[in-house]
C-alpha positions, 0 to 999 in steps of 0.5 A: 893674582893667587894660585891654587895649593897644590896636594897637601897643601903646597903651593903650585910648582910652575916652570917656565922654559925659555931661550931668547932674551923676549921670552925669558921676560915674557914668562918671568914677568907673567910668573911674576904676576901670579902671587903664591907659586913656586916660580922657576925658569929654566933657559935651555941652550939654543944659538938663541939663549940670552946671555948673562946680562940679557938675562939680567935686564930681563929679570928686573922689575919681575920679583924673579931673582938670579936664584930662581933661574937654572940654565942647562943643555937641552940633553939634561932636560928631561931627567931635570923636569922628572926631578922638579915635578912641576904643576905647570910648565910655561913653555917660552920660545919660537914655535919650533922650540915649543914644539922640541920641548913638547916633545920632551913633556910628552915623555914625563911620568908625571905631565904638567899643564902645558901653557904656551904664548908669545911675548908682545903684541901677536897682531896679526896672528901667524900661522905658525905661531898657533900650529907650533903651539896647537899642543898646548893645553892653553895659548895666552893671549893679551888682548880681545883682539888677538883673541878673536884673531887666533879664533878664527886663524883656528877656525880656518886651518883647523886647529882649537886651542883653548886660549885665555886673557892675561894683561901684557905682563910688563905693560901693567898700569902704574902710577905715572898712568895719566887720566885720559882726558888729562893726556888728551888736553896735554897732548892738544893743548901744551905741546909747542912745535919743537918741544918734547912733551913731559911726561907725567910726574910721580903720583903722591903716593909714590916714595918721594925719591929726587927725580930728573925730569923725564925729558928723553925721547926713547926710540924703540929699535926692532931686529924685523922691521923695518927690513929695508936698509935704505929705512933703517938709515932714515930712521936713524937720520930722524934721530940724529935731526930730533938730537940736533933740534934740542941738544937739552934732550938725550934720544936714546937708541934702546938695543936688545942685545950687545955686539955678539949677543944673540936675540929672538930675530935675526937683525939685518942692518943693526942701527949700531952699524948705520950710526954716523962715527960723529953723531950729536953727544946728546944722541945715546945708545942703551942695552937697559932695560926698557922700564929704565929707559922709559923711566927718563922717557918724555916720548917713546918712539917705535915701528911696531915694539910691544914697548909701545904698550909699555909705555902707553901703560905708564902716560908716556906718550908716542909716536908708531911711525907710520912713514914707511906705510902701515901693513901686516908686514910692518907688524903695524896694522894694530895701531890702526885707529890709536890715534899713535900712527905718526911721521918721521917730522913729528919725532924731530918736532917732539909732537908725541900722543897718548891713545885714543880711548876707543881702541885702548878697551880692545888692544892690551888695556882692558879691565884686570878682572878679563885678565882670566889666564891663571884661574884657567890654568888652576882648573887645568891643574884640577882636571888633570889630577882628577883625570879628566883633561886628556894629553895634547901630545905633540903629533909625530914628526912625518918624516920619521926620526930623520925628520925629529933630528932635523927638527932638533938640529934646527933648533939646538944648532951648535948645541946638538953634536949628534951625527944624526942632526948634522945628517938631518940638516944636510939633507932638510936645509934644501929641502925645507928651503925649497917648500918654503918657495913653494908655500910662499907662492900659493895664494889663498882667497880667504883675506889671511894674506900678508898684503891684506891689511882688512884682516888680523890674521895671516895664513901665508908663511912669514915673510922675513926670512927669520930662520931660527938656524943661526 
């Protein structure tokens, strides 16, 4: 994918600004997908920063390197952009952080395109996620489906924000991609019960590097769902029995983040914590990334993880366990009709499965040249210095400056030391708490409910308590 020059000739300067360890490698792998920029990622303190190490499984495989990357306080951020000048600023973060960085563009001399989006699969599409982002000069999206999801989540709570297609950036075919109908006769044909299914091997015209045979099953672990204890030590009883049923296989429990290390979404329940002491030794845990984990992958395991995608992009087959039910709140409901829905019973017996053709066109495969992101985002750049694409500012905090502190505090934490946010906080936590209840009790007739799984979007508030306030 090119880019555009900029004036005289000099590429585009792109910024993306980041904090949790998902969204550093969204936007690093976005950026990277775009050939002839001047990339840059700017990870600003929040209790949500990834560390160091996050940092670096994040950046692998993205053409990102360690020099591309500044890290600052939110303070600096401002006189730091007036500085770099970008072109495009990619703003990567929970909507309230999108939101306090909106607000800090808002003040440049010199405004870039705004782009915004979220990091994985978006179905079914949240309120929040487009209010937070209803500023943004464009909302990338990564399916047809999200695209009409986010349309009509628009339509009915009167927000237009343009969007655009891109391909899940970390999910892009590649060579161990197997033809569908290959995948179709494997997956019903050569499977025995008890058997893990062999992914396929390198392509010809990969370098012909030794490789172990891919023979692991990856189970994909989510910090959000399941919520219930009691299911997140099922789960973790399935992947002691599918280490016990072959101790020739490794199951690894993939982890985003170490012990004292923040990530996107609160994790109640950690699978670290419900692991047995005495567990099989073939029975691992991981913190690499998850190209490497699936690189040894013959199965993926997951509730809802956007490595499902991952690993469907490279022919390794899997399993979305549907045991607990499928439903908006299992962030789920996308894989209805993939033919990837299956039981805790066809983990331990390694009966894997590759996509059912019919759903991939829709959901996350459909062809590159759809993927129109970044020629949008080069006609933004056009329109602005030719000063026709006004400002999406972001709109004035109701409660005034009390309320802009609040919202600061909310999203810095630790890292705002102004009387004013800690005042703020005092007073907004009940506050805000006790809307929550109120909103949360409100019913709407118009199919956006969390228990309606008919629909692709959600007009109700979350339901999992995921505060961003660590």
């Amino acid at each position: 994918m090119s880019a555009a020059a900029g004036r005289g000739g000099d590429s585009l300067r792109v910024v993306a600004i980041a904090d949790a360890d998902s969204f550093v490698k969204w936007a690093a792998s976005l950026l990277g997908g775009v050939d002839g920029i001047r990339r840059h990622l700017l990870i600003v303190r929040t209790p949500l920063t990834a560390s160091v190490a996050q940092q670096r499984t994040a950046l692998a495989g993205t053409g990102m390197q360690e020099r591309d990357v500044t890290r600052l306080g939110f303070a600096a951020v401002q006189a730091w952009l007036e500085g770099q000048r970008p072109d495009v600023v990619l703003l990567a973060g929970r909507g309230p952080f999108v939101r306090l960085l909106g607000r800090v563009i808002d003040r440049l001399t010199r405004r870039p395109v705004v782009v915004a989006g979220l990091p994985g699969m978006a179905i079914p599409a949240q309120r929040g996620a487009l209010d937070y982002r209803r500023h943004a000069d464009l909302l990338v999206v990564h399916s047809h489906r999200e695209e009409r999801a986010f349309a009509e989540l628009g339509r009915l709570i009167g927000v237009d924000v343009p969007t655009a297609l891109a391909t899940l950036p970390f999910a892009q075919p590649r060579s161990r991609m197997l033809a569908l109908d290959r995948a179709r006769a494997l997956a019903a044909g050569t499977a025995r019960p008890g058997t893990t299914l062999l992914a396929e091997r390198p392509s010809a015209h990969e370098p012909r590097a030794k490789r172990e045979p891919a023979t692991d099953i990856v189970f994909a672990a989510q910090a959000l769902v399941p919520t219930a204890r009691e299911e997140r030590a099922e789960i973790t009883a399935t992947l002691v029995r599918a280490a016990e049923a072959d101790p020739d296989r490794r199951v690894v429990v993939k982890l985003r983040s170490r012990p004292g290390e923040s990530e996107t979404h609160v994790e109640r329940d950690p699978y670290l914590d419900l692991l047995p002491d005495r567990r099989p030794d073939n029975l691992v845990v991981s913190y690499d990334s998850m190209g490497a984990a699936l690189s040894t992958a013959a199965g993926l395991v997951t509730v809802s993880s956007t490595a499902a995608v991952e690993a469907v992009a490279l022919g390794i087959p899997v399993i979305a366990l549907d045991s607990f039910g499928v439903s908006k709140t299992l962030l789920n409901t996308v894989f209805v009709g993939s033919g990837l829905l299956g039981g805790r019973g066809e983990v331990v017996a390694g009966r894997f499965r590759h996509p059912l053709p019919a759903w991939l066109r829709d959901n996350y495969f459909h062809p590159p040249a759809e993927s129109t992101w970044w020629s949008r985002v080069e006609e933004l750049v056009a329109r602005r210095r030719a000063g026709r694409l006004p400002a999406r500012t972001v709109p004035a905090p109701r409660g005034g400056a009390l309320h802009e502190a609040w919202h600061r505090a909310s999203v810095l934490g630790r890292h705002d030391r102004t009387l004013s946010g800690a005042a703020a906080l005092a007073i907004g936590v009940p506050a805000t708490a006790a809307l929550g209840r109120v909103r949360r009790g409100r019913v709407t007739s118009d199919g956006g409910t969390w228990a309606d799984a008919t629909t692709d979007f959600t007009l109700e508030p979350n339901p999992f308590h995921d505060s961003i306030r660590r």
